[in-house]
C-alpha positions as CSV (number, residue, x, y, z in Angstrom):
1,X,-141.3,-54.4,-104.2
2,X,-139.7,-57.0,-102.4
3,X,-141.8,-60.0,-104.3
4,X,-140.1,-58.1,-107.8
5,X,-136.6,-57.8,-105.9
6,X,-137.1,-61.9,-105.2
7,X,-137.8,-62.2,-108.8
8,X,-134.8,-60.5,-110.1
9,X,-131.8,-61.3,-107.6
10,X,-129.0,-63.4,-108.8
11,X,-127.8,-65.7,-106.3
12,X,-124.1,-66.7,-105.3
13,X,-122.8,-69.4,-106.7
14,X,-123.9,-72.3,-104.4
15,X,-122.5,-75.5,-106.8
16,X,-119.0,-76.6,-107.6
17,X,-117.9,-75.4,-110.9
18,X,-116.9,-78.5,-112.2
19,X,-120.6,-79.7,-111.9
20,X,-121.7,-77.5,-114.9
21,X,-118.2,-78.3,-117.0
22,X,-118.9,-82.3,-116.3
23,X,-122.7,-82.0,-116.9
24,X,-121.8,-80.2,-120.5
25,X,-119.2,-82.7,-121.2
26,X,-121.4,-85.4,-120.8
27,X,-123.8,-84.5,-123.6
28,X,-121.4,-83.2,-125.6
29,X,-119.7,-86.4,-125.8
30,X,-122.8,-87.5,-126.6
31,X,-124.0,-85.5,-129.3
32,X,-120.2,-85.6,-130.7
33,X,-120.7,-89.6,-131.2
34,X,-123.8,-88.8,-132.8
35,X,-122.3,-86.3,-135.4
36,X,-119.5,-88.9,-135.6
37,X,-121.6,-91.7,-136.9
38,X,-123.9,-89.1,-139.0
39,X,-126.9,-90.2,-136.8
40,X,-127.8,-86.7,-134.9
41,X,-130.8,-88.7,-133.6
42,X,-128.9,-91.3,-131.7
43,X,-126.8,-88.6,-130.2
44,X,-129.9,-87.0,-128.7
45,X,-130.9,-89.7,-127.2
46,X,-128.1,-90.1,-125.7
47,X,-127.8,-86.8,-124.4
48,X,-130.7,-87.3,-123.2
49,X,-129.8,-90.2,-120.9
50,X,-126.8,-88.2,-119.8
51,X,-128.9,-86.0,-118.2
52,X,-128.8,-88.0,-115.5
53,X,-126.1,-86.7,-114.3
54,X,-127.9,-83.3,-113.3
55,X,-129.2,-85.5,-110.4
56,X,-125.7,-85.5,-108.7
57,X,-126.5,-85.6,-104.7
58,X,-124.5,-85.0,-101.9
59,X,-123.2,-87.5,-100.0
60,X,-121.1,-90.6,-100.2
61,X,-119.7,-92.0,-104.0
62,X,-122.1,-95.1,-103.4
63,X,-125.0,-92.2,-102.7
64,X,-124.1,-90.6,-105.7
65,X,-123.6,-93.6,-108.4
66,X,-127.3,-94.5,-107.1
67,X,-128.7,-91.9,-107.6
68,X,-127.3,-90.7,-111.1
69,X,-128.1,-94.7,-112.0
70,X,-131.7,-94.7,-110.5
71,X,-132.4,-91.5,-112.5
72,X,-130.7,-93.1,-115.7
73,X,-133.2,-95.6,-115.1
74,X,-136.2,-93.6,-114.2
75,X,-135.2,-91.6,-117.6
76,X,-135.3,-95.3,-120.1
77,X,-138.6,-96.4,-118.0
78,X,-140.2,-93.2,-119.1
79,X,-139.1,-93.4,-122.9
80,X,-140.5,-96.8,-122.8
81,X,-143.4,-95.9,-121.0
82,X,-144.1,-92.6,-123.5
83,X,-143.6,-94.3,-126.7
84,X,-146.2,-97.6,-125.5
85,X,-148.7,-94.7,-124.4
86,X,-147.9,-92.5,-128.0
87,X,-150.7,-94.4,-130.1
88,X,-153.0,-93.6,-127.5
89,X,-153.2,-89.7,-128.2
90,X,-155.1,-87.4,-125.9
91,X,-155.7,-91.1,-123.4
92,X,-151.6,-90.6,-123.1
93,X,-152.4,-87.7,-120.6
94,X,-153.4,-90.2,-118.1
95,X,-150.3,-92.8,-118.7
96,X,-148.2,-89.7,-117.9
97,X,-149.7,-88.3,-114.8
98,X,-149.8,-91.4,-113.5
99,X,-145.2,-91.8,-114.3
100,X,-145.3,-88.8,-112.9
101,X,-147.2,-89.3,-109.3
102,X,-145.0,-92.5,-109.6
103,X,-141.6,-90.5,-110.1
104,X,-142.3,-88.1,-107.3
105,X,-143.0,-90.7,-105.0
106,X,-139.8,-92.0,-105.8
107,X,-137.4,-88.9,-105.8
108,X,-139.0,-88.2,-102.0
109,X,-138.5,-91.5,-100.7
110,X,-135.1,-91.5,-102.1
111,X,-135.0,-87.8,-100.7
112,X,-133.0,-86.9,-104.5
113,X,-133.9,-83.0,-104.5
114,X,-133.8,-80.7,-107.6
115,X,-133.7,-81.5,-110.4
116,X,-136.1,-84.5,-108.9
117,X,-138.3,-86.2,-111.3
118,X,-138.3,-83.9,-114.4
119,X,-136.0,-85.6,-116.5
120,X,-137.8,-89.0,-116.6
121,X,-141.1,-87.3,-116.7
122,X,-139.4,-85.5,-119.6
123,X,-138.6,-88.2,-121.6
124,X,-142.0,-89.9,-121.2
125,X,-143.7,-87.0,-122.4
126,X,-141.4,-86.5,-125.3
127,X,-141.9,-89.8,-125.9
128,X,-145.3,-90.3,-126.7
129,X,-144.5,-87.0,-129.5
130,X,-141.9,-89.1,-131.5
131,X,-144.3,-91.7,-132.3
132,X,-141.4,-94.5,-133.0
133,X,-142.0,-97.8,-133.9
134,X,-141.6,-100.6,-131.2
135,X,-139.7,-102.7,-133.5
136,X,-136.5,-99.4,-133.0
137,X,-137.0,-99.3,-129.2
138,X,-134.0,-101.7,-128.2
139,X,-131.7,-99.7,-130.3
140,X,-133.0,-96.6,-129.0
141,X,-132.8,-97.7,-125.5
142,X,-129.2,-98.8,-126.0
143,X,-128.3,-95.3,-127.1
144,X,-130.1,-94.0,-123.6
145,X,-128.2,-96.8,-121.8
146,X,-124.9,-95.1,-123.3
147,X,-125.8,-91.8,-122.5
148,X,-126.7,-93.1,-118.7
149,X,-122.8,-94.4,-118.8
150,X,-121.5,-91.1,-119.8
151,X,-123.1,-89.6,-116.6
152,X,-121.8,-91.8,-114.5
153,X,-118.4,-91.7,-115.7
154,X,-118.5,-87.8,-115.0
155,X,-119.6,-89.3,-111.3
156,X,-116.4,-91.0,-111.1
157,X,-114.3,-88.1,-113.0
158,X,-115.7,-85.6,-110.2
159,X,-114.8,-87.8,-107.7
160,X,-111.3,-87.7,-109.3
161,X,-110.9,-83.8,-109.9
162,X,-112.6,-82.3,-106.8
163,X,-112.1,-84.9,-104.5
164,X,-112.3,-82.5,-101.8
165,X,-115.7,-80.9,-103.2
166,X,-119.0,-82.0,-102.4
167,X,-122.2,-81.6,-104.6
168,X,-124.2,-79.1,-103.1
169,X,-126.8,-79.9,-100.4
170,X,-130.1,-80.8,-102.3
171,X,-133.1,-78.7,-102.7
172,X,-135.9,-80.4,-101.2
173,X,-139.0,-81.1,-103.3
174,X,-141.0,-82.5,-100.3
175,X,-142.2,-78.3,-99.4
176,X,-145.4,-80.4,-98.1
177,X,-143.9,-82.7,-96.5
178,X,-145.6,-84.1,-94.3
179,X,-149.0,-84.2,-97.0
180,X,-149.2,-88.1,-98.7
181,X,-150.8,-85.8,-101.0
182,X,-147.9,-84.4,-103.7
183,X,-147.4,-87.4,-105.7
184,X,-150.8,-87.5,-106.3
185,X,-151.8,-84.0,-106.8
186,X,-148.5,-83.7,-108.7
187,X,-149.6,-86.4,-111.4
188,X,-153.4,-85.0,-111.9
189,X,-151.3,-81.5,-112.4
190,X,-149.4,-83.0,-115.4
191,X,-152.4,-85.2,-116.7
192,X,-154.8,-82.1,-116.9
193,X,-152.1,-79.7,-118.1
194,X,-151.2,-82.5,-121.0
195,X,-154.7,-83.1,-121.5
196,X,-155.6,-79.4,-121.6
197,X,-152.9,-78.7,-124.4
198,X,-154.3,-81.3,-126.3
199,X,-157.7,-80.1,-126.9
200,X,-156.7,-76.7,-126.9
201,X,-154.8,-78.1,-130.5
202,X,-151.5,-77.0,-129.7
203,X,-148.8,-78.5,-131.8
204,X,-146.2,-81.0,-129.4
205,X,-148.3,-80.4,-126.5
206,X,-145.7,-82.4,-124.6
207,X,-144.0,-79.5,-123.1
208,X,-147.1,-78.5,-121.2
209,X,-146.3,-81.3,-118.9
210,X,-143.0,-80.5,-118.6
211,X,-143.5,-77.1,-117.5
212,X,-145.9,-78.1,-114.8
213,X,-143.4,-80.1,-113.3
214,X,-140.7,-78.5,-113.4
215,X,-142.8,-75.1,-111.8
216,X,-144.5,-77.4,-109.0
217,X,-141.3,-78.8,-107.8
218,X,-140.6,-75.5,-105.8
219,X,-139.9,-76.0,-102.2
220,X,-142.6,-74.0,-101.0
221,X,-145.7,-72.0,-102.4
222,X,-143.5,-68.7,-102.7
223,X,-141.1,-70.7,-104.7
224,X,-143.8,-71.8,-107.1
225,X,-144.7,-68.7,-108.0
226,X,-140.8,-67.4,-108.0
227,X,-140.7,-70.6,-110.9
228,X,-143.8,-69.8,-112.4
229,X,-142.8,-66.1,-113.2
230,X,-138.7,-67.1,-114.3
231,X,-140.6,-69.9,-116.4
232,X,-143.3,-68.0,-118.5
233,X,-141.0,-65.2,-118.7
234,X,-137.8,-67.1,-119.3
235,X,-139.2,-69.2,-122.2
236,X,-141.0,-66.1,-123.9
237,X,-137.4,-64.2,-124.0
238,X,-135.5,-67.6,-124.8
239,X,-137.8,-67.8,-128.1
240,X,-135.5,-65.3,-129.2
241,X,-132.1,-67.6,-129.2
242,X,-134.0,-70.6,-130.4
243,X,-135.1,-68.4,-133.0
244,X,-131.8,-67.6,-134.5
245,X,-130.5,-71.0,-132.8
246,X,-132.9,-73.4,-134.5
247,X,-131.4,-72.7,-138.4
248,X,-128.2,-74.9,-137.5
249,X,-130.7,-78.6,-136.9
250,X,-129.3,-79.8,-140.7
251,X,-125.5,-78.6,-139.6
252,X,-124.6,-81.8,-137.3
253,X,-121.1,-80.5,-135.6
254,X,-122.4,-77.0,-134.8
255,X,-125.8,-78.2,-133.0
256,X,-123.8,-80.2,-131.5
257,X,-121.5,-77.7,-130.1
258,X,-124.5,-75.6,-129.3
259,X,-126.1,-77.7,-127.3
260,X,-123.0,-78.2,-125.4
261,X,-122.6,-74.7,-124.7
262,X,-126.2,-74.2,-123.6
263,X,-126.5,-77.3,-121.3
264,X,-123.2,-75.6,-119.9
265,X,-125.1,-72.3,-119.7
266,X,-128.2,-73.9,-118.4
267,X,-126.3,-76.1,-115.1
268,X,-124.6,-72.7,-113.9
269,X,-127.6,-70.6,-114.1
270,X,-129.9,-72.9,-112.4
271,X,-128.8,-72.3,-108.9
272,X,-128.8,-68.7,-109.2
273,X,-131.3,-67.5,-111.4
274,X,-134.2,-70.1,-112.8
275,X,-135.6,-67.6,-115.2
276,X,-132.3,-66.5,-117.0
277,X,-131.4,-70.6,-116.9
278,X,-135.3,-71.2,-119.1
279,X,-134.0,-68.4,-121.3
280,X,-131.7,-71.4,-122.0
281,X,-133.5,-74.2,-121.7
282,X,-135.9,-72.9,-124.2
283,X,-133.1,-73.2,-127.4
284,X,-131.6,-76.3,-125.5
285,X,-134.8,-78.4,-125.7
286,X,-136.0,-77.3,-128.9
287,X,-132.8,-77.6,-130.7
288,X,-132.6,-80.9,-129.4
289,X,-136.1,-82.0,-130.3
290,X,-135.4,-80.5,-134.3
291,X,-131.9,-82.3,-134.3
292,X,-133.6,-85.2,-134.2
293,X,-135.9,-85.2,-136.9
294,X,-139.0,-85.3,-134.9
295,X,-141.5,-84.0,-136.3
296,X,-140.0,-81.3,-137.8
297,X,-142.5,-77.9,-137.8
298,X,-142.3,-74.3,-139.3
299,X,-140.2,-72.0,-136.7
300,X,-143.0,-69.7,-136.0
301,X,-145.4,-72.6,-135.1
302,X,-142.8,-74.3,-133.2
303,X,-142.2,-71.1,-131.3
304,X,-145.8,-70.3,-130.7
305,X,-146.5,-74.1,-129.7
306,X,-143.7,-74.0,-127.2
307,X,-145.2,-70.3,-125.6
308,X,-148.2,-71.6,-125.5
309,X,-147.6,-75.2,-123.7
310,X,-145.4,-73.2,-121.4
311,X,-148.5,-70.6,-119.9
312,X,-150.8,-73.8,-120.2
313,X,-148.0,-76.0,-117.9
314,X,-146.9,-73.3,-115.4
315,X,-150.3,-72.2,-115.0
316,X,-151.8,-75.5,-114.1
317,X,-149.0,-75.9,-111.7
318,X,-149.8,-72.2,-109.7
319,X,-153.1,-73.8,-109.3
320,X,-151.7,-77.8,-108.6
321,X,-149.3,-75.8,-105.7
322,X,-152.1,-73.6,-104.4
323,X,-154.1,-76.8,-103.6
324,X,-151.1,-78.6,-101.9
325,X,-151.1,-76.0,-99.7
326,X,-154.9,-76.1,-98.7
327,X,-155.0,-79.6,-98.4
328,X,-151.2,-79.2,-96.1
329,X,-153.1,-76.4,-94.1
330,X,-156.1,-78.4,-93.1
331,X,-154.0,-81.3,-92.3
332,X,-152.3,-79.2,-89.9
């Protein structure tokens, strides 16, 4: 009873409002200049990069320019890194487990908590599904670039409305510490869970990868299985607003002012509830991904695809979590 009362609780508010308002400004801006210059793709991309700002720490303005840079940085490397690896098919598992170990490593040095290294691990894996041709991937890393700039304006503009506010303190990823361990069990979790999609034929099996990070970054073993519950059970409910959601990818203004409201949506819900912020996060990334032409698959294969890489991903990640805590148990 109290493991389903865990599951269920919504937390107080523990971020500064403005955090979620400046977050959704950021890629709005982004996909408005995108629906502006009739090229929705280039607008994704940079809302993508503009995710960066999601990594806002506490701390000192130098701190937090750093950070939302490093991460803007981490985000391009691994778009680079995922479209080199994209010809490679299933061999791309191992090119992203290997970003991935990297990207932990880095977030836990830089001690950056959540969101940590899913965005860049995001955009490598989305990456190698887009198949673009090297010959575009200046222009597409300029658009990143912009959307990195857009994040760290809203740095400065926080600093400049809620001067007296802080971010909030950061959610550490290191729950096994004091194991050398995580980056490396981390990265064989998103190689075999990428790998594992792959031959199990599911259609854009780069979510599987994504899910497994984003569950295994819990702070503890409890919290991996609090995110592996909210994230199988949040994505399976949020199938039903990207359903209805997913119709608008040929209207440019109104996905655009969708995914506004759900990144919105997504940033205030995350510190209180993970599962009701996936039932977001589901439409967010999939209308993204169809507003950009990528690929473009029937809804009910899309939907089924995205289930399925989701169970594959958090499942892999309960087991990736389980053996952290053996290896951090017999190193005690």
């Amino acid at each position: 009873m109290a493991r389903l009362h865990g599951l269920l609780t919504l937390r107080p508010a523990s971020r500064p409002w403005q955090l979620a308002v400046l977050a959704a400004a950021a890629v709005g801006v982004a996909m408005a200049g995108g629906a502006i210059a009739g090229n929705i793709p280039a607008g994704t991309n940079a809302a993508l990069g503009a995710f960066a700002f999601c990594a806002l720490p506490p701390g000192s303005p130098r701190r937090q320019f750093a950070v939302v840079g490093a991460m803007g940085l981490g985000i391009i490397a691994g778009f680079v890194l995922g479209t080199i690896m994209a010809p490679s098919g299933p061999m791309a598992a191992i090119g992203l487990g290997l970003f991935a170990a990297g990207a932990v490593a880095a977030v836990l040095r830089g001690r950056v908590g959540m969101p940590g290294a899913l965005f860049p691990c995001m955009s490598a894996a989305l990456a190698t599904q887009i198949a673009l041709p090297l010959a575009a991937l200046p222009q597409v890393m300029l658009q990143l670039g912009g959307g990195v700039a857009l994040a760290l304006a809203m740095v400065g503009l926080f600093r400049v409305v809620a001067p007296d506010l802080s971010a909030p303190a950061a959610t550490p990823l290191a729950w096994v510490e004091r194991s050398g361990a995580v980056p490396v069990v981390v990265g064989l979790a998103v190689a075999v869970s990428h790998a594992l999609a792959h031959l199990a034929g599911v259609p854009r099996p780069y979510w599987a990868p994504v899910s497994c990070i984003a569950v295994i970054q819990g702070m503890s073993f409890a919290a991996v299985k609090t995110r592996y519950a909210h994230r199988v059970a949040g994505t399976l409910l949020g199938l039903v607003p990207a359903a209805l959601l997913l119709p608008l990818a040929p209207h440019p203004w109104l996905v655009a002012l969708a995914i506004t409201l759900l990144s919105w949506g997504v940033e205030a819900l995350v510190p209180r509830h993970y599962g009701l912020a996936v039932m977001l996060i589901t439409p967010l990334a999939l209308l993204l991904a169809q507003a950009a032409h990528r690929g473009p698959l029937a809804l009910e294969t899309l939907l089924v695809a995205r289930a399925l890489d989701t169970v594959i991903g958090s499942a892999v990640a309960l087991l990736a979590g389980f053996a952290l805590v053996r290896l951090d148990r017999s190193r005690a």
